[in-house]
C-alpha positions in Angstrom: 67.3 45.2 -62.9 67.5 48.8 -63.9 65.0 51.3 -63.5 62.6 51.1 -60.7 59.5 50.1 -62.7 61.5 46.8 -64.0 62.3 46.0 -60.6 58.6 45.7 -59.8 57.6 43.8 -62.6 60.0 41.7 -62.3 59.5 40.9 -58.4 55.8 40.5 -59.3 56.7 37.8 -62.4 58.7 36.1 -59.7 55.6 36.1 -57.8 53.1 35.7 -60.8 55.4 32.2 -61.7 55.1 30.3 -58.3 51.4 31.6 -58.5 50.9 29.3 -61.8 51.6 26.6 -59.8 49.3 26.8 -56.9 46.1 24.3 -56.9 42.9 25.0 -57.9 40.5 22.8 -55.8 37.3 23.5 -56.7 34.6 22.1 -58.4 32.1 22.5 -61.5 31.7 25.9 -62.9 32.2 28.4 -60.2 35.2 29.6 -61.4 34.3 33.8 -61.9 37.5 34.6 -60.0 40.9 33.1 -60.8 43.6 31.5 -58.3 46.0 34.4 -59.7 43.3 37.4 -59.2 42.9 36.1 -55.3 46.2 36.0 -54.4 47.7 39.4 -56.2 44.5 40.6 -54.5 45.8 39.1 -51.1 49.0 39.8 -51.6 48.2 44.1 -52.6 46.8 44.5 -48.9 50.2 43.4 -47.7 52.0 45.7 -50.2 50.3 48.5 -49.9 49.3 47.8 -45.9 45.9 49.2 -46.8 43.1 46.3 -45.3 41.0 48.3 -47.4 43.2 48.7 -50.2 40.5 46.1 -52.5 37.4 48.0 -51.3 38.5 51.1 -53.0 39.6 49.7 -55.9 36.1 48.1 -56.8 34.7 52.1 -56.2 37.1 53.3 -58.4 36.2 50.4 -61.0 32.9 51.6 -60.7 33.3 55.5 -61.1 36.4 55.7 -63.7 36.5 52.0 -65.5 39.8 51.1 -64.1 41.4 50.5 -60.9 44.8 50.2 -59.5 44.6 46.5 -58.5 44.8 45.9 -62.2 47.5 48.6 -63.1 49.5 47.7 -60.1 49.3 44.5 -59.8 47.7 42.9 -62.7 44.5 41.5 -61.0 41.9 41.0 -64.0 39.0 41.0 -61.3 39.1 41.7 -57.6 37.3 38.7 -55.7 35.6 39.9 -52.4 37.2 39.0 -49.3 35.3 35.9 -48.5 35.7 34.8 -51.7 39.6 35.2 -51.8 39.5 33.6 -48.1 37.8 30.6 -50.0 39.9 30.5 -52.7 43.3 30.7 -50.9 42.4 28.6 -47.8 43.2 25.0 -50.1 47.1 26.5 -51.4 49.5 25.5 -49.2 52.4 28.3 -48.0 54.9 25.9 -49.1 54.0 27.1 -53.0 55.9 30.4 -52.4 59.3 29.2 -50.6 60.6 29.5 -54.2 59.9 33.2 -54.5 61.9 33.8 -51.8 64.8 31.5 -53.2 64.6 33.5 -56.4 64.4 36.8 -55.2 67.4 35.7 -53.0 68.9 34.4 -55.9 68.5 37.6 -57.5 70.2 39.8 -54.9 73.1 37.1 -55.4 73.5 38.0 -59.3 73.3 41.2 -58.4 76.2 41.4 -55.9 73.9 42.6 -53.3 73.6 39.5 -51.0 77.8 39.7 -50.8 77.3 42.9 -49.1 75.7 41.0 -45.9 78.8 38.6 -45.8 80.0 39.1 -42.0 82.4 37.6 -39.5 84.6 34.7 -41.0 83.0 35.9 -44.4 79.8 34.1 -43.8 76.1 35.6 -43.5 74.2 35.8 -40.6 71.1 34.2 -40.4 69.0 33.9 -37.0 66.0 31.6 -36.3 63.3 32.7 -33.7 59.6 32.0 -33.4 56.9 34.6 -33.5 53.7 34.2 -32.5 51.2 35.9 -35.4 47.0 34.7 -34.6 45.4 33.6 -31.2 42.1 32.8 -30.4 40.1 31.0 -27.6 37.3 29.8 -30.8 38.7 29.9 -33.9 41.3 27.2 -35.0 42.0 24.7 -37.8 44.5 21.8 -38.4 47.5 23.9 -38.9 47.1 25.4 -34.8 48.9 24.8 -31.9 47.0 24.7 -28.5 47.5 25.6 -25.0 45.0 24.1 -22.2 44.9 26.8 -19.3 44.6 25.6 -15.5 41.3 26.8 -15.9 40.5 24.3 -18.4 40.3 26.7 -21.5 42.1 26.3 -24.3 43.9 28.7 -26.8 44.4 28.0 -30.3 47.6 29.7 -32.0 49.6 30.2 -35.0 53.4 30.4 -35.2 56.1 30.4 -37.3 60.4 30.9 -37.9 60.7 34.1 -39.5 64.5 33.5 -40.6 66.3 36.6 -42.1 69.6 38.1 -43.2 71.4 40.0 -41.1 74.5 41.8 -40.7 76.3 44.5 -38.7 75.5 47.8 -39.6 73.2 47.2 -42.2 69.5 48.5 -41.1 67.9 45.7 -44.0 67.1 42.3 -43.4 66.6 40.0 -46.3 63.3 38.4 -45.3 63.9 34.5 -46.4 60.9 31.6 -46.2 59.5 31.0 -42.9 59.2 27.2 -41.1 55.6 27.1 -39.8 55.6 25.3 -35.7 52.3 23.5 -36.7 51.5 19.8 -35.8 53.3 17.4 -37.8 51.5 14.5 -39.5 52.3 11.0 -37.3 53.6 12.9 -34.5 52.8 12.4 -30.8 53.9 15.6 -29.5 52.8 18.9 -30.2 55.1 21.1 -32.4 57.4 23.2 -31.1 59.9 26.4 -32.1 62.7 23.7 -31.7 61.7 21.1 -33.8 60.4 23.4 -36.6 64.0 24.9 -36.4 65.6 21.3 -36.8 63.2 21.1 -39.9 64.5 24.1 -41.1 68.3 23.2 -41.1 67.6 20.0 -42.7 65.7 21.5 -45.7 67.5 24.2 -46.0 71.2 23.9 -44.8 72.1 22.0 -48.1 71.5 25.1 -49.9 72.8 27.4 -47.5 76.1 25.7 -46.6 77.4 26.4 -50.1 77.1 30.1 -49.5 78.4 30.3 -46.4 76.2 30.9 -43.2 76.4 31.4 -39.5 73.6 30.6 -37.8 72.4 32.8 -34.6 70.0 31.9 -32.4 68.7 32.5 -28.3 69.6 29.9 -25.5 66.3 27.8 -26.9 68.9 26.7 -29.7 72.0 26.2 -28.3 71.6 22.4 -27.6 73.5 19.6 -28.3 70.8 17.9 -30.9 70.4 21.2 -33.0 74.2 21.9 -33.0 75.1 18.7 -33.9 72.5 18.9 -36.6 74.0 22.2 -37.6 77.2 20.6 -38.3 75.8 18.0 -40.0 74.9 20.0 -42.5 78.0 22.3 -42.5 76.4 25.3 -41.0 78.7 27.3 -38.3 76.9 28.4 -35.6 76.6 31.5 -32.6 74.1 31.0 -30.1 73.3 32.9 -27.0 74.4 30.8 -23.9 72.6 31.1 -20.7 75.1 30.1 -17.4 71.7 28.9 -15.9 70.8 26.2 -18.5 74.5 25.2 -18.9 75.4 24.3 -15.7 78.1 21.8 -16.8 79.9 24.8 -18.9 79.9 27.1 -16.4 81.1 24.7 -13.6 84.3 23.8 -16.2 84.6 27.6 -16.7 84.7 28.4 -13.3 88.1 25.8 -12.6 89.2 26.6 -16.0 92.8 27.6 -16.3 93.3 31.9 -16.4 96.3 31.3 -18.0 96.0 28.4 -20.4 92.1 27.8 -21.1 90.0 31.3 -20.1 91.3 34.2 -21.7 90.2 37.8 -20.9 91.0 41.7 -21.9 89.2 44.8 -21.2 88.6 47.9 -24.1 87.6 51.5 -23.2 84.7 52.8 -25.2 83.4 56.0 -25.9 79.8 56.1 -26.6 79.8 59.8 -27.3 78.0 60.6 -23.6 80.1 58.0 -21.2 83.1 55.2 -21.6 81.8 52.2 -21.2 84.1 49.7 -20.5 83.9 45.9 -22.5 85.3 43.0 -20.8 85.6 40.0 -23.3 86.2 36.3 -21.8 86.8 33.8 -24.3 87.6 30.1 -24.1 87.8 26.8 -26.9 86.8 23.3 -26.6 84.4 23.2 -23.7 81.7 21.3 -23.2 78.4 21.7 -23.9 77.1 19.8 -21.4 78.0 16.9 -19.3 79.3 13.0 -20.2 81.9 11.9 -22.2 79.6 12.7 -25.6 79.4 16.0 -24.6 79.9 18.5 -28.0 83.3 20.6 -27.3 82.3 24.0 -28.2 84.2 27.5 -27.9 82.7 30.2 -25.8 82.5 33.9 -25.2 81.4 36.2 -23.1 80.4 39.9 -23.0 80.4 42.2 -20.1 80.1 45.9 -20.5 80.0 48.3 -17.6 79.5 51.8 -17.3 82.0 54.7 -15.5 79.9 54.1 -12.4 81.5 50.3 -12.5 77.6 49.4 -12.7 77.2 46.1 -15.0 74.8 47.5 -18.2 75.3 44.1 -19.9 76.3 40.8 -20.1 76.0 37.9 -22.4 77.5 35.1 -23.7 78.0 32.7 -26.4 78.5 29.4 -28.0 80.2 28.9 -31.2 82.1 26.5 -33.5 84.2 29.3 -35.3 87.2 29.0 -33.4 88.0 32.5 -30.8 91.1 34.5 -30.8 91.8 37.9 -29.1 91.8 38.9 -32.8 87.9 38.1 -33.4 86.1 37.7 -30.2 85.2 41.3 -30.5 83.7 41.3 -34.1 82.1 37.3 -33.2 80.6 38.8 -30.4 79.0 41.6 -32.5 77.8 38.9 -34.9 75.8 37.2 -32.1 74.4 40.2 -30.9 73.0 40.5 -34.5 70.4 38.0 -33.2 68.6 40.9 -31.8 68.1 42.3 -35.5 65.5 39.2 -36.4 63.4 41.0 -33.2 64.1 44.8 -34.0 64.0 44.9 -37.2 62.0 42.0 -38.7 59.5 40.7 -36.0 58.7 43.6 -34.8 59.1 46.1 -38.1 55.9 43.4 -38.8 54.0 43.5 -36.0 54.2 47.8 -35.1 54.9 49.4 -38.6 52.1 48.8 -40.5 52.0 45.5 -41.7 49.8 44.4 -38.7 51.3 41.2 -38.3 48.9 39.8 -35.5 46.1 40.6 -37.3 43.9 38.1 -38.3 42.8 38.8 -42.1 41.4 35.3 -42.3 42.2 32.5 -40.3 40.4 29.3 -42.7 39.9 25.5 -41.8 43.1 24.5 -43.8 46.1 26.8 -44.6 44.9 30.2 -45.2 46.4 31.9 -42.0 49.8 30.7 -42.7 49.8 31.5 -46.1 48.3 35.1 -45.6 51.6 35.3 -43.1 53.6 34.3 -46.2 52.2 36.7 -48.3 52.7 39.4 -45.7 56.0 38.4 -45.5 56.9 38.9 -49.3 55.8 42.1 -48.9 58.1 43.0 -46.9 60.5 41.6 -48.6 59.2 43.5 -51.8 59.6 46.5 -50.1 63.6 45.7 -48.6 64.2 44.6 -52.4 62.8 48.4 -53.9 64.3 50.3 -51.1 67.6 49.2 -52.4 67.2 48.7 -56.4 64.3 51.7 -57.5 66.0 55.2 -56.5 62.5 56.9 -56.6 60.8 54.5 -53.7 64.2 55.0 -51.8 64.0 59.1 -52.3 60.7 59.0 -51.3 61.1 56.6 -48.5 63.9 58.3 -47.3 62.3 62.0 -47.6 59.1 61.0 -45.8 60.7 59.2 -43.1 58.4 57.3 -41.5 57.3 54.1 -43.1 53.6 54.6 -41.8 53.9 58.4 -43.3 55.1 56.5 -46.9 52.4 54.1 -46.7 49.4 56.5 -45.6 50.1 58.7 -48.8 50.0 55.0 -50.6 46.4 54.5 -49.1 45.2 57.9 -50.0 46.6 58.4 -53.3 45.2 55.0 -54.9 41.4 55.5 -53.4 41.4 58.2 -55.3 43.4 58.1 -58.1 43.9 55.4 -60.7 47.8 55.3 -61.9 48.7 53.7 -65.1 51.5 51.9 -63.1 54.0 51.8 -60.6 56.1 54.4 -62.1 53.5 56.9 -62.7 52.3 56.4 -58.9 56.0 57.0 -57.6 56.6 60.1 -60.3 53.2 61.6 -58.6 54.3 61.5 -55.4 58.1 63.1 -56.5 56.2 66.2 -58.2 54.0 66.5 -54.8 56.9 66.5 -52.7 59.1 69.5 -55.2 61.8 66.7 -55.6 63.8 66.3 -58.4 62.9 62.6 -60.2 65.8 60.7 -59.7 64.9 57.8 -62.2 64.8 54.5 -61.6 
């Protein structure tokens, strides 16, 4: 990919290709609207994080004979929203998992994805669930429930929003979600830890090859998921909680100070206050108790501030083995955990792409494949910031992403661009900056 209009035709043929393959389930000759024009219609609220992104586009159909849901995104003829809620409730989410794959695939070629290689020159990938629809009414197959004391009951969707993370590096690399939905044939209702075991065991073969360290909060540091991680050669730091691993934190506490439980303290300079890091670190204890127990290696965290007043602690569980050489920079890579919250679940929930909003919830699978959708667009969006030098100028010049995307909303209601280029050029000359190219 070279200039910035080839990088989004080329993230929208990755797109356009898994969309050839999605069902069409309906019936006799009420066909007006293709499976293609409903989705790219979907999927250009997400983009542009207009809800009424499709509303003015069939206004500006109607005044000027063109729109820019066609030169943008290619959509022949913009469905209404029931109609696109209709059409998309039958298509299963699990008909995009391959534009994530490519797009990751692409960064790969690209030598962009090697940038995110981290400690023990793996990449970091934490799993953690995030709510995304609830409702005391509405539900369909694909919702988890809750029964209240009260004997209500609230439906809910859910899902593993896994991304790539590493230190320093603001971007996450959005990758396919795992939906906690109930599973056909089982008992039990689904839960964040079971959809992360399905997770590992679809993805881990692909992912081991590369390289990965999985992170992940106390919920994951279990002996079932950990062994599974092994299983399928993934390496693993998860947050360990002294309260739900009593065993561990019995053996640490009559551990040798010498031989077993090693410990060193670093001034830091914050630029306001030293802090002062305390790192503990010990290998081969166990997980839990009897004589099957998992032998892990463990570290801890303490920081405190001039005052001697404790500002943080935290510790973790890992298979990488710990030396006083990399405790510090392992530690750092399980504190990257926090970056799936910060900077994925919450980028999605607060900056626009209103995450918890329910665009259409369906009787089948149209909630959790509007989530996908949304998803890819952020995605999109992480992919242009770092290939298309005029989105990143103009990103970086207006700032804020919901200052960016408000001059998006305004500027297509009104005006119809010939393309994406033309759209991004606009928006240079309005802000007196120099085009940069692609």
């Amino acid at each position: 990919m070279g200039e910035g209009a080839d990088t989004f035709a080329t993230l929208l043929g990755i797109l356009d290709s898994a969309i050839e393959k999605f069902p069409d389930t309906r019936k006799g000759k009420n066909k007006s609207y293709s499976v293609r024009d409903a989705t790219l219609s979907a999927f250009s609220v997400f983009f542009t994080q207009s809800p009424s992104f499709l509303s003015f586009q069939r206004s500006l159909e109607l005044n000027k004979g063109n729109n820019n849901g066609r030169t943008l995104f290619g959509i022949d003829k913009i469905p209404c929203d029931n109609q696109i809620r209709n059409i998309l409730d039958p298509v299963s989410p699990e008909h995009l998992c391959p534009v994530f794959d490519a797009i990751k695939n692409l960064l790969q070629e690209k030598k962009i994805l090697e940038q995110y290689r981290s400690f023990n020159n793996t990449f970091l990938i934490p799993l953690d669930g995030t709510y995304f629809f609830s409702s005391g009414a509405i539900h369909c197959p694909s919702c988890s429930s809750k029964k209240h004391r009260d004997g209500t009951v609230s439906y809910f969707h859910s899902a593993i929003t896994p991304v790539i993370v590493a230190p320093g590096n603001p971007r996450v690399i959005a990758l396919a979600p795992e939906f906690i939905s109930p599973q056909d044939g089982a008992e039990k209702q689904d839960c964040e830890n079971a959809a992360a075991k399905r997770w590992i065991a679809r993805w881990g073969p692909q992912y081991a090859k590369l390289g990965v360290t999985i992170l992940g909060d106390d919920l994951y540091c279990k002996q079932p998921v950990c062994e599974l991680l092994l299983a399928h050669k993934l390496n693993f730091i998860l947050t360990c909680k002294p309260s739900s691993h009593p065993w561990l934190s019995e053996w640490l506490g009559i551990a040798d100070p010498v031989e077993d439980l090693h410990e060193f303290s670093l001034k830091v300079w914050t630029g306001k206050e030293q802090h002062t890091y305390t790192y503990r670190y010990a290998n081969q204890v166990p997980l839990k108790d009897g004589e099957k127990a998992l032998q892990v290696n463990w570290a801890e965290l303490i920081i405190t501030n001039q005052k001697g007043e404790q500002i943080y602690r935290n510790s973790f569980a890992t298979n990488h083995l710990i030396t006083r050489e990399n405790v510090e920079a392992l530690v750092a890579a399980g504190r990257c955990r926090w970056k799936i919250e910060n900077e994925n679940n919450n980028t999605l929930k607060t900056k626009g792409y209103h995450l918890e909003h329910n665009f259409g919830h369906g009787k089948q699978y149209l909630s959790n494949l509007l989530l996908t959708l949304n998803l890819l667009a952020f995605l999109f969006h992480t992919v242009l910031e770092i290939f298309d030098q005029r989105y990143r100028l103009i990103r970086h010049t207006l700032s804020r992403r919901d200052t960016f995307f408000h001059d998006i909303r305004a500027l297509t209601r009104y005006i119809c661009f010939d393309g994406w280029t033309q759209l991004l050029q606009f928006m240079l000359r309005g802000l007196e900056l120099e085009d940069p190219g692609g």
